[in-house]
Structures are given as structure tokens and as C-alpha cells.
N, C-alpha and C positions, 0 to 999 in steps of 0.2 A: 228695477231688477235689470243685470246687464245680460247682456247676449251670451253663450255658453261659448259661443264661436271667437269672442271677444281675447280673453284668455287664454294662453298655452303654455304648456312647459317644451322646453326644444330639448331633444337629446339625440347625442351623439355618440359614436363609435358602436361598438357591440352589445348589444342590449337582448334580453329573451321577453321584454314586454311586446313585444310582437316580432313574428318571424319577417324577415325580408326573401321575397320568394319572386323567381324572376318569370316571365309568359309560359316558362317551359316547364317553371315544377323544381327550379332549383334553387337550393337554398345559394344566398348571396351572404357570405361571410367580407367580414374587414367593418370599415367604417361606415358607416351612412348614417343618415340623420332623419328624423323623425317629429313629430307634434303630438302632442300628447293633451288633451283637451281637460281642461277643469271646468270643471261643476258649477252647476249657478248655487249652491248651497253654500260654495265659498267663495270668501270676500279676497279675489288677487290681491288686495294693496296687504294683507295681511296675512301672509302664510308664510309657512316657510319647508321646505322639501327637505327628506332625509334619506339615502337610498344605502340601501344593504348589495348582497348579490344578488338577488334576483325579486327583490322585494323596495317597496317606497313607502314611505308613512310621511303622509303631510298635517302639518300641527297649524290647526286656525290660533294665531298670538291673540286675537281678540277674547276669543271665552275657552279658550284652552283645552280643545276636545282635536283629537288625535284621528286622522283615515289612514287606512292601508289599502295597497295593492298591492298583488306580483305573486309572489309565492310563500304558501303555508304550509307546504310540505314537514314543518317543523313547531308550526305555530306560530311563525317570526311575524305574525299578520294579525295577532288575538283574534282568529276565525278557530270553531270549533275543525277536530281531528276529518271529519270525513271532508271539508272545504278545503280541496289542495290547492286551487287556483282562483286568485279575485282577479277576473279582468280588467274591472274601469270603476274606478272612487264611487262607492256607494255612499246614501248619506245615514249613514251607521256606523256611530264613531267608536271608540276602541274604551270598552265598559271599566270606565275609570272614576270614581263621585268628584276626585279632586281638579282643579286646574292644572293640567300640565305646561312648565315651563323649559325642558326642553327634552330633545329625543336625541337618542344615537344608536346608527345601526351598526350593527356587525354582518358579517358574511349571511350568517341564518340565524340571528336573534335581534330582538330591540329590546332597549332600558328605556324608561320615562323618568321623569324627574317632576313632581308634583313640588307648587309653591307652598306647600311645609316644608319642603325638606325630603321628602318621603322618593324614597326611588323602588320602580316598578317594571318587572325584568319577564322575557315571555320568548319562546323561540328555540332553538336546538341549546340545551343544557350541558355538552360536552365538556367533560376537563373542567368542568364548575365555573364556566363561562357567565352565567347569570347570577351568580353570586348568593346562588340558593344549598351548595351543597356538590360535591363532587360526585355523588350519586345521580343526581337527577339529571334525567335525559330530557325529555320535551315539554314546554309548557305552553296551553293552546290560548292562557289566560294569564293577566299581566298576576303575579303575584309579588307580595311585598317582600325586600331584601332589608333582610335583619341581620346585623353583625355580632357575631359571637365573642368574648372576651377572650383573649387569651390564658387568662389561667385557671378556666374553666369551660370553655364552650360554653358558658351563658348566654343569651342574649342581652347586649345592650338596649337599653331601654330608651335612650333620645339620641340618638347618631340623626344627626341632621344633616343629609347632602347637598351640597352648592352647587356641582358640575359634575357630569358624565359623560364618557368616551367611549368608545369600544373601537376594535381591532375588531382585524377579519374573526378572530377567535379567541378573544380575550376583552374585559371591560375593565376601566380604570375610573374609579367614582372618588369622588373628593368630599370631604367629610370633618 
């Protein structure tokens, strides 16, 4: 087992995962740079980082289970509604049965993309950002995104996604 110490992610410029605060109590806005410590629960040679506005979700490639930090003020973290803030990677992955193959954040949402095919969307639902419905506002839990047919609002029954993106507030899935 390696050292916790061993590993870091570096981050730069303007970040709310931690405030920069100077001997006197004031906040220090602009750039600075920072270390952000990962976990012995995951294996550095295999992960891979996805960052939103004010939220991270790192994807172990090995067994394909997904962490969040930062903020769920939205849900954008699959943390239940009363958990507005994750500090630091817990090892409680984001309650998914399938292998996720890859993540994308927006501004205040995340998509997942499971190896069926299957894409799994959770975070502020504005303007039908999550691809659930132009009604739905917040989801605290990854829920499954089904495509309706056009000349019924059906659901299609095997749409199988390859690749997912999202914009500050918008998501672009491929199908």
C-alpha cells in the first residue's frame, strides 16, 4: 500500500475547493496553486479526474467506480439533498451497479457513461440539461437517460451511447 502523501493532483488559478486566506483574514483572489491529496483507496497509475464548477469526480479505469468532491448544492456529487459540501474523496463511490467508462462534468451536473452503453445523468436539471426532461430540476442520484422517439415521445428501447460531453449547461451524448 503506497503513502497517501505519495500522490497529488496540483491545481491552479481560482478554485472554491479551498479558500486562500492571507495572516490577516483576507481572502487572496487571482491565481495560486494548490495540492490536493488522493486517497490510498486509489490506485494513481489509474484514474482519471473530471472537474465541473465547483465540483471533481474522479473515475478509478481499473473497476470503474466513480468519487466526488466539491459541491452538491445541486446534486452534481450523487450525495443525498441535505450534503451541500464533500470536502476531501471519501471511499463511497457514486451508487452505480454498472462499470463506468467515462464521466463529464458541466457547470452543476455530471453524465456517466456505463460499458453497455447506458448513460447516467444527476446534478442541476435546468433547460433539460441531463437529458431527463425539460421539467426536471435536481437530481441527488445518477438516474438513467432514455431517448424518446420522435413521432411519439416513446422511449426507445436500445439506444446505446459511445461518448459524452457536456458544456457549462448543456450535454452532448453520442448514440
Amino acid at each position: 500500500m503506497r503513502d497517501a502523501t505519495q500522490t497529488k493532483l496540483y491545481r491552479f488559478g481560482e478554485t472554491t475547493f479551498d479558500q486562500v486566506v492571507s495572516r490577516d483574514g483576507i481572502y487572496l483572489s487571482g491565481c495560486h496553486f494548490s495540492q490536493f491529496h488522493i486517497p490510498n483507496f486509489l490506485p494513481s497509475n489509474s484514474i482519471k479526474v473530471f472537474l465541473g464548477n465547483r465540483h471533481l469526480i474522479v473515475l478509478n479505469k481499473k473497476d470503474g467506480k466513480c468519487f466526488a468532491v466539491g459541491d452538491n448544492s445541486n446534486g452534481q456529487c450523487a450525495q443525498h439533498k441535505e450534503i451541500r459540501w464533500i470536502p476531501s474523496l471519501q471511499n463511497t463511490p457514486i451508487q452505480i451497479k454498472s462499470k463506468i467508462l467515462q464521466v463529464a462534468c458541466g457547470e452543476s451536473h455530471t453524465m456517466l457513461l456505463d460499458h453497455f452503453g447506458k448513460l447516467f445523468a444527476f446534478g442541476c436539471g435546468r433547460n433539460g440539461r441531463l437529458g431527463l426532461g425539460r421539467n426536471v430540476l435536481n437530481r441527488h442520484f445518477p438516474h438513467l437517460v432514455e431517448v424518446p422517439t420522435k413521432s411519439n415521445e416513446n422511449i426507445e428501447e436500445d439506444v446505446r451511447f459511445s461518448h459524452v460531453a457536456c458544456g457549462p449547461m448543456h450535454t452532448l451524448a453520442c448514440g
